[in-house]
KOLDO-295831 format. One record per atom (N, C-alpha, C): residue in three letters; x, y, z. Coordinates in steps of 0.001 Angstrom, whole numbers, plus 500000, padded with zeros to 6 digits. Example, Ala and Ser with C-alpha at 12.3 -4.5 7.8 and 13.67 -1.06 7.14 Angstrom:
BEGIN
ALA513190494310507800/ALA512300495500507800/ALA513200496700507800/SER512850497750507080/SER513670498940507140/SER512900500030507870/
//
This chain:
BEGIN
UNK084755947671558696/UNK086137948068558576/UNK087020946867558937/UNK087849946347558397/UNK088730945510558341/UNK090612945943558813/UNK090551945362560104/UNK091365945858560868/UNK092778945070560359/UNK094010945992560385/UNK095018945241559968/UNK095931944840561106/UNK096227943312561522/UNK096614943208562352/UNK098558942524562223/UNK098960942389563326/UNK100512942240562936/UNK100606941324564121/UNK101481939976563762/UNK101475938766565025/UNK103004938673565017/UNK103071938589566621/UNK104507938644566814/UNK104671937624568214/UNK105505936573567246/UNK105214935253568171/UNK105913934258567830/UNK107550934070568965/UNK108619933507568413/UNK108610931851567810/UNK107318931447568112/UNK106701929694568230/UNK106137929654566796/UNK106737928967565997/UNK105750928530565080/UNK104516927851565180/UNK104654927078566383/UNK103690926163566579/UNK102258927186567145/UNK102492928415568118/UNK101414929433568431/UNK101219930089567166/UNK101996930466566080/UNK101780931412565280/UNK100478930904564541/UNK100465929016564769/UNK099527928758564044/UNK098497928232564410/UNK098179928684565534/UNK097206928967566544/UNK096498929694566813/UNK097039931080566107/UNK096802932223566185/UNK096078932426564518/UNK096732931744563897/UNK095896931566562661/UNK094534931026562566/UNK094671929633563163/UNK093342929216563031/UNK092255929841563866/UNK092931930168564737/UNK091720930987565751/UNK091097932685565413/UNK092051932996564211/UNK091537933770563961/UNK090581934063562598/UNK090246933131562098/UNK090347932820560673/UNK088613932815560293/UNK087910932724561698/UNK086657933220561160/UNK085855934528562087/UNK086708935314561985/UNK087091937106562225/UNK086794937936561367/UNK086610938350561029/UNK086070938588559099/UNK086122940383559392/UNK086545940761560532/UNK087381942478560352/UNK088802942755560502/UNK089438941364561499/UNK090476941375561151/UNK091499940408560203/UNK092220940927559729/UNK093198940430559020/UNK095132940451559102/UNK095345939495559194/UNK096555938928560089/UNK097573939712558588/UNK098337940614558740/UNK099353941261557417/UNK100458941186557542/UNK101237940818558546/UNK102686940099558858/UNK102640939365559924/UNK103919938839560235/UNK104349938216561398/UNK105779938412561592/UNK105981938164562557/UNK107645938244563144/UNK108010937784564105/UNK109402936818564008/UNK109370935725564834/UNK110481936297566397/UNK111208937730565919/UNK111746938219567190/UNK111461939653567064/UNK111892940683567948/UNK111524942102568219/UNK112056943081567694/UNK113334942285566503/UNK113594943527565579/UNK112823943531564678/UNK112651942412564228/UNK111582941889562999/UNK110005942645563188/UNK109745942982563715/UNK108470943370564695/UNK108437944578564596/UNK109652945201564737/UNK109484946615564557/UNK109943947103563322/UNK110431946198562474/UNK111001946805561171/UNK109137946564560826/UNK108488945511560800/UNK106947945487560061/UNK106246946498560839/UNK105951947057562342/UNK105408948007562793/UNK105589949039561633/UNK106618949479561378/UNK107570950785560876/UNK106619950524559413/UNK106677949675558591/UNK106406949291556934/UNK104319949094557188/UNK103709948847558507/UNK102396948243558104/UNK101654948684558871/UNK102420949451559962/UNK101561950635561247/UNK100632949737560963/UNK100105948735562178/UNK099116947962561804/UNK098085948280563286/UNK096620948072562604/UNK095805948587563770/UNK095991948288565228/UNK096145946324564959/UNK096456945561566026/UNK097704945388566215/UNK098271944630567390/UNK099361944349567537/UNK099125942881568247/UNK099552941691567843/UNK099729941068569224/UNK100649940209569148/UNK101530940944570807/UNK102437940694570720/UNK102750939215572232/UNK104007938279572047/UNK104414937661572977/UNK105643938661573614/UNK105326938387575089/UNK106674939728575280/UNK108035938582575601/UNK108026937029575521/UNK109118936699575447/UNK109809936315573917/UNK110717937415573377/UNK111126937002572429/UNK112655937007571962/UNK113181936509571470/UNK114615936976570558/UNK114922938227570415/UNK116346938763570515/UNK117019940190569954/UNK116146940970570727/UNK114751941370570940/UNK114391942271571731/UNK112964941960572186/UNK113570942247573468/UNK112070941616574231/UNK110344942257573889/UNK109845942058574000/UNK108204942569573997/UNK107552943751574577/UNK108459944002575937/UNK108610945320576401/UNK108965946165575556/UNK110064946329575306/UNK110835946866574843/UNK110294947013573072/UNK109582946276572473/UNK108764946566571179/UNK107421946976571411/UNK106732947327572821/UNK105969948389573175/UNK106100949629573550/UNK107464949569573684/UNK108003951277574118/UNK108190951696572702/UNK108911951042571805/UNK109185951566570510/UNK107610951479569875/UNK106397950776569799/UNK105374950994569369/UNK104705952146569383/UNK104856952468570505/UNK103902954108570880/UNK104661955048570591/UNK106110955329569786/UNK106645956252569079/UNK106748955886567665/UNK106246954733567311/UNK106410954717565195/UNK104684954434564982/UNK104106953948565952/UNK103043953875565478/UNK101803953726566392/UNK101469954929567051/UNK100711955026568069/UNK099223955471568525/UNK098698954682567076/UNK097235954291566652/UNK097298952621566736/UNK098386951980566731/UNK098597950920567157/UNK097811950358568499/UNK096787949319568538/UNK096416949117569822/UNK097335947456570021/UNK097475947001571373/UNK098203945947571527/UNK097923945589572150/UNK097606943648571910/UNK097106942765572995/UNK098648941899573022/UNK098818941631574397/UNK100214941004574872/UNK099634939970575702/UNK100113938899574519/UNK099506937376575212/UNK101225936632575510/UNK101207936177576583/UNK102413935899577587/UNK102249934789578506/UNK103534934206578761/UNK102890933335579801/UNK103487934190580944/UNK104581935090581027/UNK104805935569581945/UNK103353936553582967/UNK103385935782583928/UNK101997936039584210/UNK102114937115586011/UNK103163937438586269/UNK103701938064587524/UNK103204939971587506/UNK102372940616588495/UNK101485941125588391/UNK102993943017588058/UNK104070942802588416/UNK104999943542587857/UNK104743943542586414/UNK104914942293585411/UNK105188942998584427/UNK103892943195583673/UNK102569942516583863/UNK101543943039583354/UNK101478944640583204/UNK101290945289585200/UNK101349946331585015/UNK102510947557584187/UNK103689946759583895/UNK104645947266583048/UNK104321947169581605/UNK103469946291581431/UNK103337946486579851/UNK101584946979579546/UNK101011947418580709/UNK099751948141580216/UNK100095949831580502/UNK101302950057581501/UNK102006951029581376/UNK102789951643579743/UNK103036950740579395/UNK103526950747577903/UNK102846951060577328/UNK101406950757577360/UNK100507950932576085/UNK099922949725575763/UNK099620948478576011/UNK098821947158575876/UNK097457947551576496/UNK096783947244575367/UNK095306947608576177/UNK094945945912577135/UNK095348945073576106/UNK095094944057576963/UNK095882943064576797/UNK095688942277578335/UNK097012941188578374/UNK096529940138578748/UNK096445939050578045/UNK096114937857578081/UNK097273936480578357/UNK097132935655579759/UNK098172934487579891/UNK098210933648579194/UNK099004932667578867/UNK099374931391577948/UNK098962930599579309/UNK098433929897579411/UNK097484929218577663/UNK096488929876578093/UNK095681930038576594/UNK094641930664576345/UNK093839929689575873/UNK092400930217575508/UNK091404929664574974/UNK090599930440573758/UNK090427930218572336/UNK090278931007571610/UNK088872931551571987/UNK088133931403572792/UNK087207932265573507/UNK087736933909574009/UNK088762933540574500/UNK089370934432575484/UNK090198935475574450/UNK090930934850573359/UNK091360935659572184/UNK090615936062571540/UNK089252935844571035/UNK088331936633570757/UNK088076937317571312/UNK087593937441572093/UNK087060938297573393/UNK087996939503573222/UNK089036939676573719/UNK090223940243574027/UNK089996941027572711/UNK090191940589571278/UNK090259941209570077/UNK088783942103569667/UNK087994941327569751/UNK086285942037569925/UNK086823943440570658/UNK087317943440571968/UNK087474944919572904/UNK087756945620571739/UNK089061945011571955/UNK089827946273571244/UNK089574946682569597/UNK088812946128568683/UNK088133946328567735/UNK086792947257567726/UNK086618947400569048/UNK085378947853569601/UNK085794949525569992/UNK087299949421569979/UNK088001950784570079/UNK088034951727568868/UNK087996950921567801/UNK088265951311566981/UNK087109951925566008/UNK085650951131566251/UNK084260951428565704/UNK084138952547567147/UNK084599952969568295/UNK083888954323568965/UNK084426955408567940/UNK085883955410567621/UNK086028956073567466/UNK085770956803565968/UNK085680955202564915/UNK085330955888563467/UNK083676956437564065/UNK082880956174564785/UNK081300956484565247/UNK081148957768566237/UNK082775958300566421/UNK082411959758566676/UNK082575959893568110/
//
């Protein structure tokens, strides 16, 4: 099963980081991007996408705040929130939200795999019953 995922990540320079690191993944597939948190939720709304991963520092609306609106337009949505904000408040505020997992900047595409494997791994319990 080929998971549809949605990247939301105000840096061009991470967005394409996030590309290459994901690029030999071969269930998921990257189907938009959006560079601030309205943008993010207008593609949530159009691509209900399996994954989410989101930066919670962004433009027009923060990352929080496009996880509260996630779990009311599309809440088969799972979400990894990679951040550098790394202060143990807002983690627990955004796994309160609904982030299954939260990963700090900088990362290592070990660690973004990893992270994506889980939560892909959510998704084969549940098509497996």
């Amino acid at each position: 099963m080929t998971l549809k995922c949605l990247l939301v990540e105000d840096s061009a320079f991470m967005r394409e980081i996030y590309h290459y690191s994901l690029c030999d993944i071969s269930n998921i597939k990257i189907v938009a991007e959006a560079q601030d948190g309205e943008e993010a939720i207008r593609l949530i709304s159009k691509f209900k996408p399996d994954i989410l991963i989101l930066d919670l520092i962004l433009p027009l609306k923060n990352g929080l705040e496009v996880l509260s609106e996630t779990a009311l337009i599309s809440p088969q949505t799972r979400t990894l929130v990679i951040s550098s904000l790394d202060d143990d408040a807002t983690i627990l505020k955004a796994k309160s939200l609904g982030a299954i997992k939260y990963l700090k900047k900088p990362f290592t595409k070990a660690h973004l795999v990893a992270a994506l494997d889980d939560i892909s791994k959510t998704y084969a319990e549940v098509a497996n019953g």
